[in-house]
DRENDO-1510 file (C-alpha; in Angstrom, 1 decimal, always signed):
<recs>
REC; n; res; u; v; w
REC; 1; UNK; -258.3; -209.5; +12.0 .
REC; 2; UNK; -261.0; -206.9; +11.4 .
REC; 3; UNK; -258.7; -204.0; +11.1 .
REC; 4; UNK; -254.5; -202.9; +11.1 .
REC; 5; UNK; -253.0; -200.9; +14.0 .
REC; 6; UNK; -252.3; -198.2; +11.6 .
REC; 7; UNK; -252.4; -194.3; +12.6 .
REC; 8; UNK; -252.5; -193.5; +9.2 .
REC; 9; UNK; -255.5; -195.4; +8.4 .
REC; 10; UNK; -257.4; -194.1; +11.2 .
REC; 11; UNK; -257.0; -190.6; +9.9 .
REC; 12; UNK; -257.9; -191.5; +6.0 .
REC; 13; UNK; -261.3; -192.4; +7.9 .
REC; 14; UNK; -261.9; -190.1; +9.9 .
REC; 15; UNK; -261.4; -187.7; +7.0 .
REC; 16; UNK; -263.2; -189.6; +4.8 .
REC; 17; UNK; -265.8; -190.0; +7.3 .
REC; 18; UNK; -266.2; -186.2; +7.6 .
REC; 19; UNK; -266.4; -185.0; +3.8 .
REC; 20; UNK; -269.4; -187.6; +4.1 .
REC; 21; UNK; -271.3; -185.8; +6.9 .
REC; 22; UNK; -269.8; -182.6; +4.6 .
REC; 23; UNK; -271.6; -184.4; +1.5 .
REC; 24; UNK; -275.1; -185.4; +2.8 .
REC; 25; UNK; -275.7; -181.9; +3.9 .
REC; 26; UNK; -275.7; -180.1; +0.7 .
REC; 27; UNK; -279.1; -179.7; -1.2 .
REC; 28; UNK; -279.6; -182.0; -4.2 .
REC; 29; UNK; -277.1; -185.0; -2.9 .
REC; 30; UNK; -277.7; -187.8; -4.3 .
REC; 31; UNK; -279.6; -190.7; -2.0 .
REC; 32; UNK; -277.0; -192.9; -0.5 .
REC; 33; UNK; -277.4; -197.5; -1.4 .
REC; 34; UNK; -280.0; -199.3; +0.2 .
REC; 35; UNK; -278.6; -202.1; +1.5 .
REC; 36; UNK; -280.8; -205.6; +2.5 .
REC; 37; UNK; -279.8; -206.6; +5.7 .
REC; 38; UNK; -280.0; -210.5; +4.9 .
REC; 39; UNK; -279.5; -213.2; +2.0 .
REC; 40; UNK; -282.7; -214.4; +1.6 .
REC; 41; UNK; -283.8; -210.3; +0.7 .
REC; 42; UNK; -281.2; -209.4; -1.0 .
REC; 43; UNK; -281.5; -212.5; -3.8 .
REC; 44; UNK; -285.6; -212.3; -4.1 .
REC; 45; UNK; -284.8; -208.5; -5.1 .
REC; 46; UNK; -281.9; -209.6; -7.2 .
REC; 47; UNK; -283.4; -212.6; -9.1 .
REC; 48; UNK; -287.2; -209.9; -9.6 .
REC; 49; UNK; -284.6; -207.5; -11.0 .
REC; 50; UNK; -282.1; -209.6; -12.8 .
REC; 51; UNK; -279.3; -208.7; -10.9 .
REC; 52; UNK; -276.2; -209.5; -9.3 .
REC; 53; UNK; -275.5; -209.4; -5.3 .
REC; 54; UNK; -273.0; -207.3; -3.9 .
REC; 55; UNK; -272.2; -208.5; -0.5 .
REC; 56; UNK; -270.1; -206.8; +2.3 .
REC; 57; UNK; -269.8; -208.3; +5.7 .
REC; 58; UNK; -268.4; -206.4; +8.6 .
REC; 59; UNK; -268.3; -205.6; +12.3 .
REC; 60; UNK; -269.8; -202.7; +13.5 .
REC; 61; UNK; -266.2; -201.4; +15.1 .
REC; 62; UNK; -264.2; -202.0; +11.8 .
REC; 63; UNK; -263.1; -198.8; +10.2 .
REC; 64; UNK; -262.1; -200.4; +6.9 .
REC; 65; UNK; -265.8; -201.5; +6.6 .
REC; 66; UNK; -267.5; -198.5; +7.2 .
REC; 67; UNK; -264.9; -196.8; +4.9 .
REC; 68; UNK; -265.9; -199.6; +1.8 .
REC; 69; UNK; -269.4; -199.6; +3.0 .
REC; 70; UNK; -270.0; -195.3; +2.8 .
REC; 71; UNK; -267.2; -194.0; +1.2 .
REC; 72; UNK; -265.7; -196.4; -1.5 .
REC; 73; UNK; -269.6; -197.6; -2.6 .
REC; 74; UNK; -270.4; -194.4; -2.8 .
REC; 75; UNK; -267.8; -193.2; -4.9 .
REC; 76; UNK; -269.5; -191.1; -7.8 .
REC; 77; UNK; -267.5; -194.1; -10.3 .
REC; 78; UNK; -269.1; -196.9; -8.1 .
REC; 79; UNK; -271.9; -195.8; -6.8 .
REC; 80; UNK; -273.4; -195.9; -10.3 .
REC; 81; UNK; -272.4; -199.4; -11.2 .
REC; 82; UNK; -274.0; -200.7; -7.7 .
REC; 83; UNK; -277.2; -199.3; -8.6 .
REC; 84; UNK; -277.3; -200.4; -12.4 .
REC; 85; UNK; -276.2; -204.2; -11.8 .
REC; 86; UNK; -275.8; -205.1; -8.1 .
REC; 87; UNK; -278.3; -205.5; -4.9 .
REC; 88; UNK; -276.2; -204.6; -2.1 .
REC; 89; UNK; -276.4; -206.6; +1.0 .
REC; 90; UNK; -274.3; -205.7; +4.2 .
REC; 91; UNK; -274.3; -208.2; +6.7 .
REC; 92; UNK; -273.3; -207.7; +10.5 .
REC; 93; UNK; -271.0; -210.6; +10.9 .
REC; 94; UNK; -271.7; -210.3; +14.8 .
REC; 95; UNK; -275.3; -210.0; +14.6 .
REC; 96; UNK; -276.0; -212.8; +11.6 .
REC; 97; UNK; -274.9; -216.3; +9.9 .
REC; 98; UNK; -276.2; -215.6; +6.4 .
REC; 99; UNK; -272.0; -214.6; +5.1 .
REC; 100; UNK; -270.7; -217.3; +6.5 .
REC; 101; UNK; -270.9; -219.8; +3.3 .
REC; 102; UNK; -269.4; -217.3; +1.3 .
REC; 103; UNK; -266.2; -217.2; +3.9 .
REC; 104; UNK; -266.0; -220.5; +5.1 .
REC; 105; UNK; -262.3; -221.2; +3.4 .
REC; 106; UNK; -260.7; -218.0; +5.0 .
REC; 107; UNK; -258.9; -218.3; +7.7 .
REC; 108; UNK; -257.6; -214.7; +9.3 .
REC; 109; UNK; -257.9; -212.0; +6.7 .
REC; 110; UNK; -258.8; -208.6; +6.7 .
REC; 111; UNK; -262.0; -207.2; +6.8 .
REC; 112; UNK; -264.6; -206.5; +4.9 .
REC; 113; UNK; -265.3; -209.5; +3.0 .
REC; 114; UNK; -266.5; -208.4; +0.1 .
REC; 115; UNK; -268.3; -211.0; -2.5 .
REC; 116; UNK; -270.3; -210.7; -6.4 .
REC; 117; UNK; -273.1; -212.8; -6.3 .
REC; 118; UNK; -275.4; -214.6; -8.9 .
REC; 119; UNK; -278.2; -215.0; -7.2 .
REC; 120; UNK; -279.3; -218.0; -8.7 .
REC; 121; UNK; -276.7; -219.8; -7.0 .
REC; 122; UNK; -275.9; -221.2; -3.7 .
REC; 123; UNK; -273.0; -220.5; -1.7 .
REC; 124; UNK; -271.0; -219.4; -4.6 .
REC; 125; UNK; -269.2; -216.2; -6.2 .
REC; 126; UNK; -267.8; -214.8; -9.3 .
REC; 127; UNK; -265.5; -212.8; -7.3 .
REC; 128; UNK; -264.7; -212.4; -4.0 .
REC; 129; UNK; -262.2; -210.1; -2.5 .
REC; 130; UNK; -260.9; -208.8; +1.4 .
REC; 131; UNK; -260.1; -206.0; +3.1 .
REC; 132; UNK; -260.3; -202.0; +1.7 .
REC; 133; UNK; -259.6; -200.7; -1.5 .
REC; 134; UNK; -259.7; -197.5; -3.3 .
REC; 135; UNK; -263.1; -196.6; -5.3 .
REC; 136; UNK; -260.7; -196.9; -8.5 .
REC; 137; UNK; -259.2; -200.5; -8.0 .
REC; 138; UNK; -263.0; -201.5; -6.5 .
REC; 139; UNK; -264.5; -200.0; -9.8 .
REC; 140; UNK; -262.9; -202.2; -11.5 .
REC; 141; UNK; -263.8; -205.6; -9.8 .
REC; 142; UNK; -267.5; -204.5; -9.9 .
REC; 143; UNK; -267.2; -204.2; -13.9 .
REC; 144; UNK; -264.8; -207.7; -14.0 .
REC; 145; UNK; -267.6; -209.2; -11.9 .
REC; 146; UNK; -270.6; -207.8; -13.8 .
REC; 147; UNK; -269.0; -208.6; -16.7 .
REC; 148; UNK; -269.1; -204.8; -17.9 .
REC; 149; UNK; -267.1; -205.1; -21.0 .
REC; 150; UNK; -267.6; -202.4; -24.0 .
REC; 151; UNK; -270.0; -203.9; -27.3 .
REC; 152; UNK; -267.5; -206.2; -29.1 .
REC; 153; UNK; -267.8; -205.9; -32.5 .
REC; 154; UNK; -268.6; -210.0; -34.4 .
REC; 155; UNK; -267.4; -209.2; -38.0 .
REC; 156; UNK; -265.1; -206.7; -37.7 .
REC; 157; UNK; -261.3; -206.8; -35.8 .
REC; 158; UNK; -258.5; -204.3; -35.4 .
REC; 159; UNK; -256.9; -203.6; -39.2 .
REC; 160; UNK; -259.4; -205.5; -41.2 .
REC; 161; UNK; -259.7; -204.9; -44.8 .
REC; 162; UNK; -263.2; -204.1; -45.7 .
REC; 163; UNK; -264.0; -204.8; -49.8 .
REC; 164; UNK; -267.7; -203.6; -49.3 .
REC; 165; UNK; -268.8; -200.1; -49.1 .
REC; 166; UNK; -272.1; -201.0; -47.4 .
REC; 167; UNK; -270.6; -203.0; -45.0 .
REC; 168; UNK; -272.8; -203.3; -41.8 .
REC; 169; UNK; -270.9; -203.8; -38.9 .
REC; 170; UNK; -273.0; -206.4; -35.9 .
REC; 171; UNK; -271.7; -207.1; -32.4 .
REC; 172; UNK; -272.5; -207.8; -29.1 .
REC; 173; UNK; -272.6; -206.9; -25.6 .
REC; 174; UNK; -271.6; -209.0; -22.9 .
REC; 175; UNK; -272.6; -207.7; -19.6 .
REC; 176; UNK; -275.1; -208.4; -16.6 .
REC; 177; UNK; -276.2; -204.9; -16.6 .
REC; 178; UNK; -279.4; -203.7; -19.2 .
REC; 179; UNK; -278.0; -201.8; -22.1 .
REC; 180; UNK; -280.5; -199.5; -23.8 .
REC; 181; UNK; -278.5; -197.7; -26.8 .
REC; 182; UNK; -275.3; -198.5; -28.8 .
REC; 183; UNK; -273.7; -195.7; -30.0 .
REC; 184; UNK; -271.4; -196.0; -32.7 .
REC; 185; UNK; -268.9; -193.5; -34.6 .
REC; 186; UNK; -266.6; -193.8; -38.0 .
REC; 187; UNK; -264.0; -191.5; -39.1 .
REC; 188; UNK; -261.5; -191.1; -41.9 .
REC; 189; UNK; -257.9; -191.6; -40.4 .
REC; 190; UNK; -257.7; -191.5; -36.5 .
REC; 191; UNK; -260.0; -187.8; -36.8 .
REC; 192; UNK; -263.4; -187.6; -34.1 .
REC; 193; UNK; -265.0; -185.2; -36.4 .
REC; 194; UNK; -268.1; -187.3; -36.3 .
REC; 195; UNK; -270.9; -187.5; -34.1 .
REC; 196; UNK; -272.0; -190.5; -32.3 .
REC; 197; UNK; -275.0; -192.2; -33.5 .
REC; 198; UNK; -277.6; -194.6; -32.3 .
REC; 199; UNK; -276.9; -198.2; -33.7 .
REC; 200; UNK; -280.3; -200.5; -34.1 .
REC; 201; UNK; -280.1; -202.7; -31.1 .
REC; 202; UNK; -278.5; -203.2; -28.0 .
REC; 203; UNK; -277.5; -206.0; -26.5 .
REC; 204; UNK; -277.2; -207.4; -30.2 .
REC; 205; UNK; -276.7; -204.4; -32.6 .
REC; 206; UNK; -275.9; -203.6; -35.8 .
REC; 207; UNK; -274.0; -200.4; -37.1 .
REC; 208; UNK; -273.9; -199.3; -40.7 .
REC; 209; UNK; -270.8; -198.3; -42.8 .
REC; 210; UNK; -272.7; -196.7; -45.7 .
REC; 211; UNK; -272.7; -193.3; -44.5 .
REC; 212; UNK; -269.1; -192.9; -43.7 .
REC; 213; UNK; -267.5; -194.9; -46.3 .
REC; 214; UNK; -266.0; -193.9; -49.4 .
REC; 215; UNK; -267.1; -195.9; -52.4 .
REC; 216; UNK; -264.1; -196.9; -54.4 .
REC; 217; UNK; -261.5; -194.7; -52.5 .
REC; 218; UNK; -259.3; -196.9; -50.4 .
REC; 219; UNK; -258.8; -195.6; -47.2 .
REC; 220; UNK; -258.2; -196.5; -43.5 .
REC; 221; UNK; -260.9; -195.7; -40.9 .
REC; 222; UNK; -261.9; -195.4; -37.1 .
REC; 223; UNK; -264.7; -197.1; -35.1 .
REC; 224; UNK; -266.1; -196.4; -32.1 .
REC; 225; UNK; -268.2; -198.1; -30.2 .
REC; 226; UNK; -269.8; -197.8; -26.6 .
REC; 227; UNK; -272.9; -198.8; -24.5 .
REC; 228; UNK; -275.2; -196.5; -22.7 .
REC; 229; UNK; -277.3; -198.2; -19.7 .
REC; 230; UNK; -280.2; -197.7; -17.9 .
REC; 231; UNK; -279.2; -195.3; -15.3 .
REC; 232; UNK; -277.4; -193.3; -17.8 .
REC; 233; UNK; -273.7; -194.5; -17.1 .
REC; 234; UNK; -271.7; -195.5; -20.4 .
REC; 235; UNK; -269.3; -198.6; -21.1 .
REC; 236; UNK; -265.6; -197.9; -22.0 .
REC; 237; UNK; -265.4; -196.9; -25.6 .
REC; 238; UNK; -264.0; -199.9; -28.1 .
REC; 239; UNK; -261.9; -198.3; -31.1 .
REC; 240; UNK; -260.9; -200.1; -33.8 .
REC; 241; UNK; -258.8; -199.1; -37.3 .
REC; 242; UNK; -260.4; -200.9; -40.5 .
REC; 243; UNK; -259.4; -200.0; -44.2 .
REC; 244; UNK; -261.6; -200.1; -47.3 .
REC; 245; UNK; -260.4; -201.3; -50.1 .
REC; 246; UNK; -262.4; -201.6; -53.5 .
REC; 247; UNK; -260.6; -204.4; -54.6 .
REC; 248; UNK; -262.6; -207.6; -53.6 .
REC; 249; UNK; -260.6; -210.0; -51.6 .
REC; 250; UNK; -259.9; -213.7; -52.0 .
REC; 251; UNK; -262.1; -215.8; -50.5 .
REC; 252; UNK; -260.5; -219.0; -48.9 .
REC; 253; UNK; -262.5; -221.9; -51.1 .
REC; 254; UNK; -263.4; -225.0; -49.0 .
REC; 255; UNK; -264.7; -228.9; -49.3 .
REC; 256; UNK; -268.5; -228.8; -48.0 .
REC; 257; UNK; -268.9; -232.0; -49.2 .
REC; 258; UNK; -266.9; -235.6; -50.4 .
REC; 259; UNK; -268.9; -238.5; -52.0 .
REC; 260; UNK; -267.9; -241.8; -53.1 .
REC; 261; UNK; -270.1; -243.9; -56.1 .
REC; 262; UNK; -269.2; -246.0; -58.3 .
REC; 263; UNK; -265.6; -245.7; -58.1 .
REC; 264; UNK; -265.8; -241.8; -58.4 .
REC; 265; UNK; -264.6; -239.2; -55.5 .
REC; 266; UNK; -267.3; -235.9; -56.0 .
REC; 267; UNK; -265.9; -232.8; -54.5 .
REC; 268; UNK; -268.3; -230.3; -53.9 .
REC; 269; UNK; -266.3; -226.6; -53.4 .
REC; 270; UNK; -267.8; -223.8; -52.2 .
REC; 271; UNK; -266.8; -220.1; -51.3 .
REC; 272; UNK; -264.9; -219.9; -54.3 .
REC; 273; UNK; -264.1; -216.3; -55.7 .
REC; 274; UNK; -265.3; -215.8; -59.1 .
REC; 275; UNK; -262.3; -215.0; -62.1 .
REC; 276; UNK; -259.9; -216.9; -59.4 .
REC; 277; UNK; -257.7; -219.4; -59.6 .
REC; 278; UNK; -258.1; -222.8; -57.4 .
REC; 279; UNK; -255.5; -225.8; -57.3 .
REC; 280; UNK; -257.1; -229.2; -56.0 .
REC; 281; UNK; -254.7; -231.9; -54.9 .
REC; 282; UNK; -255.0; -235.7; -53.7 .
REC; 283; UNK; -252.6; -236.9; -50.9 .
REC; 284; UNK; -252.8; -241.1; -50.2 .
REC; 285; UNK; -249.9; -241.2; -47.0 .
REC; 286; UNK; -249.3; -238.0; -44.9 .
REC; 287; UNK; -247.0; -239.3; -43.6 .
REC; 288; UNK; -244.9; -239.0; -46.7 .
REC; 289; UNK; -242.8; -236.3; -47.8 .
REC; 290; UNK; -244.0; -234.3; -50.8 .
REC; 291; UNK; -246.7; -237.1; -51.3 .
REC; 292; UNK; -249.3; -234.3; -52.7 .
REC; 293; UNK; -250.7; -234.7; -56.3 .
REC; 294; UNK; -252.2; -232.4; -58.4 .
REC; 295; UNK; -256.1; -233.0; -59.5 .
REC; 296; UNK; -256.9; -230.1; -61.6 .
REC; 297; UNK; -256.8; -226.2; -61.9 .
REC; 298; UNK; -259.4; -224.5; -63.5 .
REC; 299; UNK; -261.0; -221.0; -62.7 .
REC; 300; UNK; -263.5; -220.2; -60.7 .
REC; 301; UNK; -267.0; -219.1; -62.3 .
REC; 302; UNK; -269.2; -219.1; -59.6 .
REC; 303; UNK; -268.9; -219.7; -56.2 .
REC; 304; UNK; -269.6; -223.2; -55.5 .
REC; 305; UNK; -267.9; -226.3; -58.4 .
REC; 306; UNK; -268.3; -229.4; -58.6 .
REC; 307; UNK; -265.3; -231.8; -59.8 .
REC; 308; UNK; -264.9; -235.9; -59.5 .
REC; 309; UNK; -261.7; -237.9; -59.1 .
REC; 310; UNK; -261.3; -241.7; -59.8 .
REC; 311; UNK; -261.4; -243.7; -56.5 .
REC; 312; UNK; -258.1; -246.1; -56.5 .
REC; 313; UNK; -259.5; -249.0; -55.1 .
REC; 314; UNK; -256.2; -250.0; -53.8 .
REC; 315; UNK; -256.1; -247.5; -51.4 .
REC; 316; UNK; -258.1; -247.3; -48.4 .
REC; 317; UNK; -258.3; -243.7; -47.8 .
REC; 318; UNK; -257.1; -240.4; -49.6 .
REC; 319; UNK; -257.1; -236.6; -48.5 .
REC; 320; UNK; -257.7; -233.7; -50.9 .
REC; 321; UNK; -256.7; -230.0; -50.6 .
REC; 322; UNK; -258.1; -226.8; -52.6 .
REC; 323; UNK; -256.0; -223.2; -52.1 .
REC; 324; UNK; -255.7; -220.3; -54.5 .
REC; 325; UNK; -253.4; -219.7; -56.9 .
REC; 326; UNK; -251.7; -216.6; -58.6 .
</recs>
């Protein structure tokens, strides 16, 4: 089925098909795609340029693919994203073979068949789709399939407590496209009074807090964050709200190492929080109901203790647990 017997449809196109002759006359347009006409062109260019494939197959009398293949690609919102991360290939499925891998589990469907490509594959896709949609919905696959996802943030998450004033901020960006600035923003409250500014990286970045935060105020901030790429279209913007607060947090203390000699345990704790409390308790049987056991409290003075326990040499095994305590 390479189209639908729809009047309706028919005139969309030949609208649509008329704004285009409309478009390419005025002075200053914009040059339309370059599409490769087979496989083996379209992956040499994608691999040199470290790209993905954008394949449409069609007939030459289906009006769904001429209206994905000159309207919908070039869409001002998807036009962009082709050129930035996709080599576009149309194939003539009448004319050539080279599609046929990448539709050889469809039975009738509608036309065109539309598939993302990583090149260094064979007969494969990230994403593969059929028929026409609008540039909006299409948008939308292109970024799913190119993995066009704003800079995510590594150390910092929606309504995080921040304890340090300096705080820098590092993330990354996962995408198939090539990034070349990260621009980030922080504001008091949920106000855009400030500017944008140029994070250090780009595909790995790092933003600082100094500038923006308070010293010993506690307050609740705003962070922005969003990729600018090669051709000079931007990512979706990433906001997240983050407080500061002076007062250092608890850290959660933890085991990094158990040893056994002589018939004495030796915990090593670290990430302890100094002035704080820690509980360590000895458990023989889980399986037991309130079998825990108390080891020793004592406060922290730096961040890493060492304590011992007596090994009971009547007992195979035995668990230990360290938590804070008021």
């Amino acid at each position: 089925m390479n189209r639908l017997q729809l009047s309706h449809i028919r005139c969309i196109w030949y609208v649509s098909l008329l704004l285009c002759v409309v478009m390419q006359s005025r002075p200053g347009q914009a040059e339309s795609l370059v599409w490769r006409s087979s496989l083996e062109e379209a992956r040499a260019s994608a691999i040199s340029q470290g790209k993905l494939i954008l394949l449409v197959a069609g007939r030459p009398d289906c009006e769904y693919c001429h209206y994905m293949k000159e309207v919908v690609c070039e869409a001002s919102n998807v036009k962009p994203i082709i050129d930035e991360v996709y080599v576009p290939w149309y194939a003539d499925m009448d004319s050539s073979t080279d599609w046929q891998p990448y539709a050889s589990d469809l039975g009738n469907c509608y036309l065109p068949i539309i598939c993302m490509i990583d090149p260094e594959t064979t007969n494969e896709w990230r994403l593969r789709i059929t028929g026409p949609y609008p540039a909006g919905t299409f948008e939308g696959y292109l970024k799913l399939a190119a993995r066009l996802y704003p800079p995510k943030p590594n150390n910092l998450t929606s309504q995080q407590v921040v304890h340090d004033s300096q705080y820098q901020v590092t993330g990354h960006i996962w995408t198939n496209a090539q990034p070349t600035n990260v621009f980030y923003r922080v504001n008091l409250g949920t106000s855009t009074a400030n500017p944008f500014v140029s994070a250090t990286g780009a595909i790995n970045w790092i933003a600082p807090l100094g500038s923006y935060v308070v010293a010993g105020v506690s307050n609740q901030y705003t962070f922005d964050v969003y990729a600018v790429f090669a051709n000079g279209s931007h990512s979706p913007t990433n906001r997240l709200l983050f407080s500061y607060d002076p007062t250092p947090g608890l850290l959660r203390p933890r085991f990094c190492s158990i040893q056994v000699a002589n018939g004495v345990v030796h915990l090593t704790l670290a990430d302890l929080t100094v002035g704080a409390t820690n509980q360590v308790e000895r458990c023989l049987a889980l399986e037991q109901t309130n079998s825990w056991s108390l080891v020793t409290n004592f406060v922290s003075t730096a961040s890493t203790s060492e304590i011992t326990d007596g090994a009971n040499p009547s007992c195979g095994r035995a668990f230990y647990r360290v938590f804070n305590v008021p």
